[in-house]
N, C-alpha and C positions, 0 to 999 in steps of 0.2 A: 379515484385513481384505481386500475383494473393491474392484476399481477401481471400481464406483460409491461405495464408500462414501470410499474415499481419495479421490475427486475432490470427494465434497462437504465432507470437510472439511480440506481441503489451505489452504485461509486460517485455520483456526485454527493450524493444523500449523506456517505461515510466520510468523501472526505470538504463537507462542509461546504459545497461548490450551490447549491438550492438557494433560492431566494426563499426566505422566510415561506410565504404559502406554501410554497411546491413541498418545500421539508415539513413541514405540519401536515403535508397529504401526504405524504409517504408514512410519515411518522404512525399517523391515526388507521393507515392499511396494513402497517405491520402490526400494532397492537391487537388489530382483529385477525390477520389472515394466517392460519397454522400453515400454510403450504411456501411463504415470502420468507416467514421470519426465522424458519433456519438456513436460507440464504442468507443472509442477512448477520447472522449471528458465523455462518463460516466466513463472509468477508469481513468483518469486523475482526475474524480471529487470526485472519490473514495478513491484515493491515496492521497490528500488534506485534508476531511475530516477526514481517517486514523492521517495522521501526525499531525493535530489541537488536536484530541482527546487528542494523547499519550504525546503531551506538555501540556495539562489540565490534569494533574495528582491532584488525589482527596486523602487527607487521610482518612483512617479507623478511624471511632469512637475511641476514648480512650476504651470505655469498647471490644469491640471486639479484638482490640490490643492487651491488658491486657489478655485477654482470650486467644488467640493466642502464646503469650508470655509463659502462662500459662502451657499449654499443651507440648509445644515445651520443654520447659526448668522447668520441676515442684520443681529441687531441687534449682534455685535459687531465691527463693522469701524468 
């Protein structure tokens, strides 16, 4: 597998989407190629701080809520 082709599918690669060979040729071009593997190490670090985010889930202010609530639904208040 050649660095254009591991970098186009270096998002199937991270997130587990490869059939076994194809991930083992991706796997075995990144172990050797200095030029893939810090791609590779920034998507990976991407796709981490992705998933940290969307587990820190924040509420909405009450008053914005209430406003939202508001508009969406006017007859039941």
């Amino acid at each position: 597998m050649d660095c254009p082709e591991v970098v186009r599918r270096l998002w199937e690669y991270l997130d587990g989407e490869l059939a076994a060979k194809e991930a083992g040729a991706v796997r075995l071009h990144l172990e050797s190629c200095s030029q893939c593997r810090p791609a590779c190490h920034c998507d990976r670090a991407f796709l981490l701080l992705l998933s940290r985010s969307l587990r820190a889930s924040a509420a909405a202010p009450s008053t914005l809520a209430a406003s939202v609530r508001a508009r969406l639904w006017p007859d039941a208040q």
